[in-house]
Structures are given as C-alpha cells and as structure tokens.
C-alpha positions as CSV (number, residue, x, y, z in Angstrom):
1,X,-49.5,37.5,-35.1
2,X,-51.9,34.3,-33.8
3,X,-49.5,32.2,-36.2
4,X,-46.4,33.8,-34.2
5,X,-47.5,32.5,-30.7
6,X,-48.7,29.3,-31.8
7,X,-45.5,28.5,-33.2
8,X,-43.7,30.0,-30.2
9,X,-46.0,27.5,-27.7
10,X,-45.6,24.6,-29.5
11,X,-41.3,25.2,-29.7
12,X,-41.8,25.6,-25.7
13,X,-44.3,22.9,-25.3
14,X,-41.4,20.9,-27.5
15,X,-38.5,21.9,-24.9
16,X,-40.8,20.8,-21.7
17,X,-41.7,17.8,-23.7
18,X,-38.0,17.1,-24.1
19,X,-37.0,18.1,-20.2
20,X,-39.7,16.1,-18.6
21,X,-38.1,12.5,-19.2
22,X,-34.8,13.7,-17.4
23,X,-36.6,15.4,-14.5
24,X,-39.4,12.4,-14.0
25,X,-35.9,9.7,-13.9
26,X,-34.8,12.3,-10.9
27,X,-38.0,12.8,-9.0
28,X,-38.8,9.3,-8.6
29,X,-34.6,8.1,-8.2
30,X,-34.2,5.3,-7.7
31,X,-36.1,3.0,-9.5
32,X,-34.0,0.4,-10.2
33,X,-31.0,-1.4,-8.4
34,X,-27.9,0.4,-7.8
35,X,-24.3,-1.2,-8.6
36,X,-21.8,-0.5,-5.9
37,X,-17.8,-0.8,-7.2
38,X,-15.7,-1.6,-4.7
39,X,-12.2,-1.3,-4.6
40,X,-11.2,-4.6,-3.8
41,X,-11.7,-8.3,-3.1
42,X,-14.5,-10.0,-1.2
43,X,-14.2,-10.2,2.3
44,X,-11.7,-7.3,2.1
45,X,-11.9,-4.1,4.2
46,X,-13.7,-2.1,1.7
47,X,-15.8,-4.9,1.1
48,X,-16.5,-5.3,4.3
49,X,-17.4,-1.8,5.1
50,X,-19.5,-1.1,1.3
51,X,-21.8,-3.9,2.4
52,X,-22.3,-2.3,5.9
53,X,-23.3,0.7,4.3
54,X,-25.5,-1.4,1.8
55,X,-27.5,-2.7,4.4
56,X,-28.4,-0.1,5.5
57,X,-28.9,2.8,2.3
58,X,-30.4,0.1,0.2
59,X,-33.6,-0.4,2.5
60,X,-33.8,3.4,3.1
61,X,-33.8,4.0,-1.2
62,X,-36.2,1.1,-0.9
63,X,-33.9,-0.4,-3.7
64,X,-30.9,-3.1,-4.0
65,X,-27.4,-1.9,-3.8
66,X,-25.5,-4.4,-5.8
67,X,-22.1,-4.7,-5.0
68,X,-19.1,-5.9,-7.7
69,X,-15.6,-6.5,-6.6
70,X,-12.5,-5.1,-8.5
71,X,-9.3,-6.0,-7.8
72,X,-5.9,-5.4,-9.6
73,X,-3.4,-2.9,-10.8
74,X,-3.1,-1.1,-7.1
75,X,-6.7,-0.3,-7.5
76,X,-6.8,1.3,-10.5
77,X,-8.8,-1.1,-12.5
78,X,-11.6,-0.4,-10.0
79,X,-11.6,2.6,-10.2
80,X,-11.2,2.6,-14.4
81,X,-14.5,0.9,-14.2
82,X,-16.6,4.1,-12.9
83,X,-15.2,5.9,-15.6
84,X,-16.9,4.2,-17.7
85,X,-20.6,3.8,-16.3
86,X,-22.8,6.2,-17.6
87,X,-23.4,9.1,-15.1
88,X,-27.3,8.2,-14.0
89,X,-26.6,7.6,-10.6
90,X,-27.0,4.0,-10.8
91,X,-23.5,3.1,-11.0
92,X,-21.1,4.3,-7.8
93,X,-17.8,3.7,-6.5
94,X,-16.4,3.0,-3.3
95,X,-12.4,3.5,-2.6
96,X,-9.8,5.5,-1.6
97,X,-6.2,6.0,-1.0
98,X,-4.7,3.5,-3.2
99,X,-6.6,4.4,-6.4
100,X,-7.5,7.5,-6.5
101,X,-4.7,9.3,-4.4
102,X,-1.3,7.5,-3.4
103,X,-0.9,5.5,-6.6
104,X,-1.9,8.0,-9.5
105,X,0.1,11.0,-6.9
106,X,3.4,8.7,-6.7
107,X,3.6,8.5,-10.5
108,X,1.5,5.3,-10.9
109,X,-0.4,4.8,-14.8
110,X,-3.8,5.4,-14.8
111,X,-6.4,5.7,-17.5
112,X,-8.5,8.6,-15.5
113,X,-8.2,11.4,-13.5
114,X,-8.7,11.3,-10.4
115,X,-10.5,15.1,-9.9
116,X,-12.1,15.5,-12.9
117,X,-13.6,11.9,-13.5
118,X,-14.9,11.8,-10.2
119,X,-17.7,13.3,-8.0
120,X,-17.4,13.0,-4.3
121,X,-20.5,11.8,-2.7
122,X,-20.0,11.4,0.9
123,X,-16.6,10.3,3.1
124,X,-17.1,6.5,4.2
125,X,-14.5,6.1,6.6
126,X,-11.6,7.6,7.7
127,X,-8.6,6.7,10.2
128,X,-5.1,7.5,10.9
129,X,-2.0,5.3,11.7
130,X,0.3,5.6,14.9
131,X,3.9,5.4,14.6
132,X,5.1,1.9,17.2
133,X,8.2,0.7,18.2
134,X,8.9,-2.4,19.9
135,X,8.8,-2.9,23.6
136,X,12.2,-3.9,23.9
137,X,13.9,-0.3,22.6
138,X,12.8,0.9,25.8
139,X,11.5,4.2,24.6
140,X,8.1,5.6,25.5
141,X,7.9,8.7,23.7
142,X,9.0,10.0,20.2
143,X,11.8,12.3,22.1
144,X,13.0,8.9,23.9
145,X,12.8,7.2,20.2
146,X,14.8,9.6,18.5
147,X,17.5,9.6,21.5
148,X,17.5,5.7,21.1
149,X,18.3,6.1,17.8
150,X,21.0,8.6,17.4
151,X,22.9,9.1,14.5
152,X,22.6,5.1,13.7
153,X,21.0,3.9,10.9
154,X,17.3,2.2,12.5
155,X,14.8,0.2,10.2
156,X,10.9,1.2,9.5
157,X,8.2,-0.9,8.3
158,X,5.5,-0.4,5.6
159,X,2.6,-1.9,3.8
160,X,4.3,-1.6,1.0
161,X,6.0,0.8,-1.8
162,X,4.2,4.2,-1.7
163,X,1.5,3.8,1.3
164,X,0.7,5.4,4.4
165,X,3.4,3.7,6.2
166,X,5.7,4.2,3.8
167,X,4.7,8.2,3.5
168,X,4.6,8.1,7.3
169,X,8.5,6.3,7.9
170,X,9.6,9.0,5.8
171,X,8.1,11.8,7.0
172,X,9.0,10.5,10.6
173,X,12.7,10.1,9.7
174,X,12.9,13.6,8.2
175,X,11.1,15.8,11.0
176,X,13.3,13.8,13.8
177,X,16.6,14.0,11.3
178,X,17.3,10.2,12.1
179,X,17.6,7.9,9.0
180,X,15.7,5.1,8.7
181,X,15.7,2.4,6.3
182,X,12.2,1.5,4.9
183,X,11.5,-1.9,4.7
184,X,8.2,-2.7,2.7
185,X,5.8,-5.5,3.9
186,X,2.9,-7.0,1.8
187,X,0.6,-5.4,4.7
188,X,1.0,-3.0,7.8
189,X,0.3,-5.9,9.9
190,X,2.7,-7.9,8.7
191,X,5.5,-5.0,9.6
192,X,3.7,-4.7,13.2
193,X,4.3,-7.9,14.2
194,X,8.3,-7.5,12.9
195,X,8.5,-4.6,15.1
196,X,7.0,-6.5,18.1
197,X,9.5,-9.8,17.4
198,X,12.6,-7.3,17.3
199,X,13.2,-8.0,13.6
200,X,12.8,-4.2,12.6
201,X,12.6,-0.9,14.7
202,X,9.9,1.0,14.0
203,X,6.2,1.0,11.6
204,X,3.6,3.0,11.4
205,X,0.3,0.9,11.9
206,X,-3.7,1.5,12.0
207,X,-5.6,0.9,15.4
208,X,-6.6,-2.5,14.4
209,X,-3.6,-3.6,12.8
210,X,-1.9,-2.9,16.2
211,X,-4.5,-3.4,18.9
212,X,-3.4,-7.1,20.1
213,X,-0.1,-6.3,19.8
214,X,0.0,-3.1,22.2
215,X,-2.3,-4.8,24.7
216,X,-0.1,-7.5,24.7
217,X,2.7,-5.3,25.9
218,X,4.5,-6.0,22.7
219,X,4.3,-2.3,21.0
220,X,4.1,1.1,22.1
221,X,2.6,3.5,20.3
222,X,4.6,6.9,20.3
223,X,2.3,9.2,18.5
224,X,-0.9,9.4,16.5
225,X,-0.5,11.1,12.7
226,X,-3.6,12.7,13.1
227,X,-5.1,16.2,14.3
228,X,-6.4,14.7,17.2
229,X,-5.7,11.8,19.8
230,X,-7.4,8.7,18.9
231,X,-10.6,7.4,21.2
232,X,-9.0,4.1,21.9
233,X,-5.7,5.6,22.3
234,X,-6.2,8.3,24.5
235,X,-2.8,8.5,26.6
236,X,-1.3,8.6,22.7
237,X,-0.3,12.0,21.7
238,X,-0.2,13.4,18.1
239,X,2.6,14.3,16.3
240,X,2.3,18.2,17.1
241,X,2.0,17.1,20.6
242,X,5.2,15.3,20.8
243,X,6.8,17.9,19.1
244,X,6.3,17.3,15.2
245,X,3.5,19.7,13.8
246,X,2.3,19.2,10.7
247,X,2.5,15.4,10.4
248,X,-0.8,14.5,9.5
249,X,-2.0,11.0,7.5
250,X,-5.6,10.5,7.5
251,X,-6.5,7.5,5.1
252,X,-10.1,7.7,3.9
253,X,-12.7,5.8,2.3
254,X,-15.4,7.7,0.1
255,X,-18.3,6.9,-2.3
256,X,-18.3,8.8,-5.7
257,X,-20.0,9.0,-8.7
258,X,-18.9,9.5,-12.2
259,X,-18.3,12.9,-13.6
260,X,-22.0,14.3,-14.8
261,X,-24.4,12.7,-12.6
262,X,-27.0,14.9,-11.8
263,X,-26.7,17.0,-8.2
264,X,-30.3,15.8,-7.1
265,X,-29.2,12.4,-6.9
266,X,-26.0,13.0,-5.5
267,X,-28.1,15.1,-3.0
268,X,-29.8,12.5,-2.4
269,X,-26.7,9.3,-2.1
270,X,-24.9,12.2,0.1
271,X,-28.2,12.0,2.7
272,X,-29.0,8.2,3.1
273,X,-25.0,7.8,3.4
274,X,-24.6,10.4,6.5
275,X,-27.5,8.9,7.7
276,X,-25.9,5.6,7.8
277,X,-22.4,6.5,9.3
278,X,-24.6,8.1,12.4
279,X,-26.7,5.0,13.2
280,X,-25.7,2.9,16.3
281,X,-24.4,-0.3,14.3
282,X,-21.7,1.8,11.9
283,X,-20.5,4.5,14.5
284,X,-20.1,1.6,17.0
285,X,-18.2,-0.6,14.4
286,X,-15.6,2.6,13.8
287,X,-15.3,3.4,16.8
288,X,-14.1,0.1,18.5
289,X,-12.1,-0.3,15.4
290,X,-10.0,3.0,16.2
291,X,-11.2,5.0,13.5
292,X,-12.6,8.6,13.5
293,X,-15.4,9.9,11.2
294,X,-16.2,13.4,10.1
295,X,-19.0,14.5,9.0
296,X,-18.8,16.8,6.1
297,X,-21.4,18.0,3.6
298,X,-20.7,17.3,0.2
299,X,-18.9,20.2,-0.8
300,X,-17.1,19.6,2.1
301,X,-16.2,16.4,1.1
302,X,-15.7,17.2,-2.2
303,X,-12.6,20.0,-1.3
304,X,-11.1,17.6,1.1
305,X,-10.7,15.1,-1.3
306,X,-9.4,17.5,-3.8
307,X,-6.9,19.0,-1.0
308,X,-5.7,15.1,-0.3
309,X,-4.7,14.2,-3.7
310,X,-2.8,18.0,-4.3
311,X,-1.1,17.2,-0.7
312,X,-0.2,13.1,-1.4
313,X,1.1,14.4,-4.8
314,X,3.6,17.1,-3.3
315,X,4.5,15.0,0.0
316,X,5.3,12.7,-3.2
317,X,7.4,14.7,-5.1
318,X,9.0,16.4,-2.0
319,X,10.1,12.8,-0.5
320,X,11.0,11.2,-3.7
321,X,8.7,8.1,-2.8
322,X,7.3,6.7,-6.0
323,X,5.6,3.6,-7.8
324,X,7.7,1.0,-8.5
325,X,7.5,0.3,-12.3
C-alpha cells in the first residue's frame, strides 16, 4: 500500500511539475516585449492609431509594444502573419474591415479564417460613414435626394471595389429604388472631393474624410449609416430616421490574438486596452475625428465581430458586390 501512494504522489507531483512553467509564463505576463501587427503602412490610419494605443498600454504592462507594418494583398498578408505567431500572447494584431471582413466576405483568397484563426481582444476604433451629395443638387435630405434623382441614372462614389462605400452606394440605391452607378476611387476622399466639384452625384464618406468639405459649404451630408447621430454631426439624421431602417455600416478597428492564447492574458490585453480608449488623449482624438467607441467586454467584442463578418458576407452575396480577381 506505502508503495501505491508514493507512486501516486510522485505521478501528481510529475503533473504540477509539468503545469507550473505554463502558469509562472501567465502570472508574471509580460516579461518580454510585445510585437504589434498592423494592418498597413507607416503613417497610415491604423498605424497611426496602433501607436496611440502603444503609448499608452506599453507603459501600463511596464513592457515595449513593438509595432511591424504589413501591407499588401487588401490586407490579407497582414493578417496571414498572426496566423502564424505562436499563440503566447506576445504576438497581436491590429486591423479590420479590409482583412478580416469585406475582402475574405466578398470572395477574396485568403490563407486563414477569419473566425476560427482569430481571438478578439478588445474593439480599437469604430466609425460610420454618411451618405453626401454635392451642394449644387440642391437637395437637403435623403427624401429631397431621391426626388432629385428620379428614375435617371445618378453616379455614386467609393473607396474602391468591395468597401464601405461601395456596400453603402448599393445599399442606398436599393432601399430608395434609384439606380446609381458606382464609381470606385483609390480612397473615399478622393470620391468626396468629386462629389463636391460636380463630377459625380453622390458618396458615402467618413467624418474626416468629409469634414473640410461640408464646412466649406461644398457637401451636405443626408444621413448617417449608423444607429445613432454622429457627435459632430448632430443636425444629421440616420438612415432609419430619414426613412431607411436597417442601413447600418459601422467600420471597426480591433486587436486580436491568434487562435490558443491563453484567456488570462487576453484578460489581461482586453483591460490595459479599455483602459486606454477611456483616457483623455484617445477619447478626445475619436471624438473630434467623428468617430464613436463602444465599450464592450470581450465576449462582447468577440460576438460582434463574429455577427460583422456573417452580416458583410450576406450583404455580399445578397448585392452581388465582390473582389475583383
């Protein structure tokens, strides 16, 4: 019997033995730099906003968030790369629509999936565009649009094949029953400033992507795509309150680990990120730069973004709109 125990002791002192490398790397995480992939070029958007974030979560981990730029392939290559950092929570991602929603959803080739390579840590951004038209149609509101329009053929601007704008012209044109032609534009700005100059009708455009423009008289915006009126576009109404329910667009930013990593350290991320977004300096930077943020937990987070790619994926399939080849 004395045998029988000692050899039962020394198996479970053999499984603690075995546990207690794993569970030291998460008590005292991190201990070592973190890499930060973002989701395009330096000095873009993302960029911008992943080193905001940096600033501020690196000195609260007490640790260096180091940040590598990916570009190419809509996104996709970016996002590749977390797919193949091992899950230890020293490796996240930070993107968004492009790669992990609008351009696998519209039939774009990717080497990953989107749901089950991922894990959401916390949203990093999120905004929605308004639909503008020029200043010289004369129209004020969506119901004045749509009678401008008629049964003509009118033109609507995007940031390209398969984005927001695009998704948003289409939608527009079928909930109104007007046809427009989509024109696509290397950037949503770009089409903005068409719209002001009279060469096309309509776009759909971020706050500042269309902020100089409508103070200068140039646009009007005619309705938000979102649940709620925008702070710096408060005498805007949303779709469902010109008449259009259901016409909602958010575009989001969110950081994500791969597939694995353990739930104390996303835990962890999913605090000293929320904690970021609600400081002075990153609320005040969304805010004057027409953006919303909600804050969700990260289960929260993690069901939205799930909801977002099933929704883009049918709003795909249901409009026809999809990647190029």
């Amino acid at each position: 019997m004395n045998r029988r125990l000692t050899l039962a002791a020394l198996a479970v002192a053999g499984a603690l033995a075995a546990i207690a490398p794993g569970a030291n790397a998460q008590s005292d995480y991190p201990n070592k730099p973190i890499k930060l992939i973002v989701d395009g070029p330096a000095g873009g958007i993302n960029d911008i906003w992943a080193r905001r974030y940096a600033n501020v979560v690196g000195p609260a981990l007490k640790q260096t968030i180091v940040i590598e730029n990916r570009t190419g392939a809509s996104g996709s290559l970016s996002a590749e790369a977390l797919t193949q950092a091992a899950p230890d929570g020293y490796t996240m991602y930070y993107g968004g629509m492009n790669p992990l929603v609008l351009y696998p959803g519209s039939g774009g080739k990717v080497r990953y999936d989107p749901v089950k390579d991922f894990l959401p840590i916390a949203l990093g951004t999120m905004g929605y565009p308004s639909l503008v038209a020029g200043s010289a149609m004369g129209a004020k509101t969506v119901a004045e649009a749509i009678a401008k329009v008629g049964s003509t053929e009118r033109t609507c601007g995007t940031g390209g094949n398969a984005s927001v704008g695009h998704f948003a012209c289409v939608q527009f044109a079928r909930a109104a029953k007007v046809k427009l032609l989509t024109v696509p534009y290397k950037a949503g700005a770009l089409a903005a400033m068409d719209v002001a100059a009279g060469q096309i009708d309509f776009a759909s455009g971020f706050y500042s992507e269309i902020e100089a423009l409508v103070s200068g008289n140039r646009l009007v915006p005619l309705a938000v795509y979102g649940p709620q009126r925008l702070p710096k576009f408060p005498n805007v109404p949303t779709m469902a309150e010109a008449g259009m329910p259901g016409l909602e667009l958010p575009s989001f930013s969110g950081f994500f680990f791969p597939a694995g990593t353990p739930m104390p350290m996303v835990t962890r991320l999913h605090t000293e990120l929320l904690a970021a977004m609600k400081t002075p300096e990153l609320s005040g930077i969304l805010a004057n730069a027409g953006g919303v943020y909600q804050v969700m937990t990260q289960p929260a987070f993690a069901d939205f973004y799930r909801q977002e790619i099933a929704k883009w994926k049918k709003l795909s399939a249901d409009t026809g709109i999809r990647v190029e080849p």
